[in-house]
N, C-alpha and C positions, 0 to 999 in steps of 0.2 A: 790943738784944734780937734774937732769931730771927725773921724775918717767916714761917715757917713753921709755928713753935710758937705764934706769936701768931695767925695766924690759925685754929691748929685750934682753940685758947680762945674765940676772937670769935665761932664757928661752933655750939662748944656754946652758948654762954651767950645763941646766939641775937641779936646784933648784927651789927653790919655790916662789910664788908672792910675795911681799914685803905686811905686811899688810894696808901701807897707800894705794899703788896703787889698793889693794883689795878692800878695802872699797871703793874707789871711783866710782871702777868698779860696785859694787853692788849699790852704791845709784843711778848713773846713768840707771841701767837695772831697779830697782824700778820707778824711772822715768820716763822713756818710757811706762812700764807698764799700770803705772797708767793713763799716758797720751793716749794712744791709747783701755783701758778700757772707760773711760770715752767722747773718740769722739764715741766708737761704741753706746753706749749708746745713746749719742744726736741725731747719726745720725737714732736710731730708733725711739725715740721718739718725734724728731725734738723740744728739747728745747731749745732754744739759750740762754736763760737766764742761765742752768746752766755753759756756758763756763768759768765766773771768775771763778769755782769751781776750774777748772784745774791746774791754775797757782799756787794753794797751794801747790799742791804736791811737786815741786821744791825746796820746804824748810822744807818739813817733818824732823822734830830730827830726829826719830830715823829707824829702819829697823826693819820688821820682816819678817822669811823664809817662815813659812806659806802663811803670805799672798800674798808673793812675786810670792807664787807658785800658789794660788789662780787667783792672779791678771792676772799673764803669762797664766793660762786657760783660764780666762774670755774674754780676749783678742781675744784669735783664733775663742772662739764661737760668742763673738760678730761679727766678721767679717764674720762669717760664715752664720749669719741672715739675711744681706744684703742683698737686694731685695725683702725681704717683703712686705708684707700692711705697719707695723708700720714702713716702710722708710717712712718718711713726709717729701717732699718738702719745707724746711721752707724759708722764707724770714724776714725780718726787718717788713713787712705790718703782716703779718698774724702768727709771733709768738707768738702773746698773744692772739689772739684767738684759736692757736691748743691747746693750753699751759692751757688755760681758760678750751676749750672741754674735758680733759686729767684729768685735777684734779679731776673739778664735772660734770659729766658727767651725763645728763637730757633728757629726750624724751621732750623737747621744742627746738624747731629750729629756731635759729637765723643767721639771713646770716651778714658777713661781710661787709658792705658799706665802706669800707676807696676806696676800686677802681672801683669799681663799684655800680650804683645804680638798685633798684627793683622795675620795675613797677606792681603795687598794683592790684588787678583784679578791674575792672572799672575805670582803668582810664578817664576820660574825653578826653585826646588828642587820644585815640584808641576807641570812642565810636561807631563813624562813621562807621570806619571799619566792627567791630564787628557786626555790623548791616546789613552792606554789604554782610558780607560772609554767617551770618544766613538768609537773608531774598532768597539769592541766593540759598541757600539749600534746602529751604524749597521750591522754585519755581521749583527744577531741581526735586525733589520726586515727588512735586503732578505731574508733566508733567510725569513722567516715571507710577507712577501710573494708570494715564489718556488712555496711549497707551497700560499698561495692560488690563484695562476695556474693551479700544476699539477693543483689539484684539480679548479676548476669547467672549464678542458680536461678532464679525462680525463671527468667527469660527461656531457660533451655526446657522447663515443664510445659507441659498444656495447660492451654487456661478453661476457664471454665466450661466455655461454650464448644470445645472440642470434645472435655471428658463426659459431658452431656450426649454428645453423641458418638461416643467411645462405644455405648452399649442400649440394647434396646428390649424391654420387655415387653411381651407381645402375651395377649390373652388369649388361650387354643380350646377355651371353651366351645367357642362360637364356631370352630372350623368342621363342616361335617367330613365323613368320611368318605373319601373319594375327590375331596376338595383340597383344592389349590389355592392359595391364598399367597399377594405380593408384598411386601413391603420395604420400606425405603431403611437403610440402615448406611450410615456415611457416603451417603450419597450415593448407594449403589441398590441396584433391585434384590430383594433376597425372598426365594420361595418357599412356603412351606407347606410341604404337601403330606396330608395322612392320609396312608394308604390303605387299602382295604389286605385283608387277610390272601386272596387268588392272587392280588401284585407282591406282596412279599414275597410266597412262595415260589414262581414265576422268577423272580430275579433271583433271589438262593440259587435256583437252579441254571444259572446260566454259566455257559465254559470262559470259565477265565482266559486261558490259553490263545484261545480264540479273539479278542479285545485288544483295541489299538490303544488302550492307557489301562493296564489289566489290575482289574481292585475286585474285590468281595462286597457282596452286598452288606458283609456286617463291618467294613472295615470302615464305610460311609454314615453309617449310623449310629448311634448311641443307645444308651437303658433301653428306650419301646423303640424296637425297627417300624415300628405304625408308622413315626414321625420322622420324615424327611426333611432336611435343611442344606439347600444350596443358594450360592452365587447366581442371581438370574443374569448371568455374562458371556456370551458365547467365547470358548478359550480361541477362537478364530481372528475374529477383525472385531471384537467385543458389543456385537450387535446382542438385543435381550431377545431371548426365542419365546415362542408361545409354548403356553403351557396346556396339556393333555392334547399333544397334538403328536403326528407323524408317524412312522413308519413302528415303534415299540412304545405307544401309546405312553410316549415321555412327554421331549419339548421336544420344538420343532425351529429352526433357524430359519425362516424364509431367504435370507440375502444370498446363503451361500449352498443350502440345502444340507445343513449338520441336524441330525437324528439324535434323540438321546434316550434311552430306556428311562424308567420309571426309578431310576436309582440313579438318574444322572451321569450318565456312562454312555462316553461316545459310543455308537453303532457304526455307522454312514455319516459320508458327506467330509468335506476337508479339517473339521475341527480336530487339531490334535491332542488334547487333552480333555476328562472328562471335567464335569462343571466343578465349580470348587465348592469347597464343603467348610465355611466360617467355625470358628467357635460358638459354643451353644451350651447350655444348659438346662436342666428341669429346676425351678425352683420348688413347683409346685406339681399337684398332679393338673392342674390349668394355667399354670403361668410358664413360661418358656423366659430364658435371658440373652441373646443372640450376642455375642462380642464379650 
């Protein structure tokens, strides 16, 4: 008879399985068991080699409940692992090598060549290159280098609108004799005074010895002692004094009462140094270059 038709009858009629159709039932669920126990397993650890293992199962003698029970858990956890690390893509090329890494597994690394090959460091057909891009490198540094250097140099120079007023030429055509003329030079007052022939000689003769910042009239002056060039700064509290004023027809400090002769040389008054005397020059017999 039909073990299928018999047991849809045994089912109505409310009886029990027949034992052939039971056994059968149970080697078949042992079955499957063991068959989807053992794909979870491959598919975690990607061996394809064990797949003939599977096909035993299908001819197991005998049955047991245990591990039937066993089996039926391992099952759900296996699937349950899926998507792991130890999911391993395998293929035909590269299951004896995961299979190889799996068993003995080594801190030496060997790569696979069955699809690919590894170019080795120095190869010859990449020598060229190699040389290319370091010598490129090495030309792109020192150039960036280069323009460091040159910048924090050029940062420590003056720039232009300082060395513009580093220096000043001043035209001593126009200045008559006996006149006093002011101008501005790094932002300070600077006078230049030419002096008639009775002021030179008048300050020549004056006693050094005798002078609270003791200097010579020619030691103040340059080529023509005619032309005087000082600091309009009182060496005091740096107030600017008037010019052909006071006490030795010099300058004259109003704030604190400092005198200066015609050579700029403290007399009187608290100022302790005579005026200062810049750099100068004659370019010309009418141009002067102060600084």
């Amino acid at each position: 008879s039909n073990p299928l038709s018999e047991c849809s009858r045994c089912s109505t009629r409310g009886t029990k399985t027949p034992p052939l159709l039971d056994k059968m039932l149970r080697r078949s669920l042992h079955s499957l068991a063991s068959v989807g126990l053992r794909c979870a397993q491959v598919q975690r650890t990607g061996c394809v080699a064990a797949l003939p293992k599977l096909h035993s199962q299908f001819s197991s003698p005998g049955f047991d409940e245990s591990r039937f029970q066993q089996q039926r858990f391992a099952v759900g956890g296996g699937f349950a692992f899926r998507g792991y690390a130890t999911d391993l893509a395998t293929t035909s090329e590269n299951s004896g090598a995961i299979t190889a890494a799996l068993k003995t597994p080594t801190a030496d690394i060997r790569y696979d060549t069955n699809n690919h090959t590894i170019d080795k460091p120095g190869d010859p057909s990449k020598r060229a290159f190699t040389y290319f891009i370091l010598t490129g490198g090495r030309i792109i540094y020192a150039s960036a280098l280069r323009l460091v250097v040159l910048k924090f140099l050029l940062s420590m120079s003056a720039s232009a609108d300082v060395l513009a007023l580093a220096s000043l030429e001043v035209d001593l055509s126009k200045i008559e004799v006996g006149q006093t003329v002011t101008v501005k030079w790094r932002g300070k007052p600077v006078f230049i005074r030419r002096r008639t022939g009775a002021e030179i000689e008048k300050e020549q003769a004056v006693d050094v010895g005798a002078l609270r910042d003791p200097q010579t009239d020619a030691d103040r002056v340059k080529a023509d002692p005619s032309w005087l060039v000082v600091v309009g700064v009182c060496t005091h509290l740096g107030c600017v004094p008037i010019s052909n004023a006071g006490d030795y027809n010099g300058w004259f400090c109003p704030c604190h009462g400092s005198h200066y002769d015609a050579s700029g040389r403290i007399r009187r008054g608290p100022a302790p140094y005579n005026l200062e005397v810049p750099e100068y020059s004659f370019i010309s017999d009418t141009k002067m270059m102060v600084g």
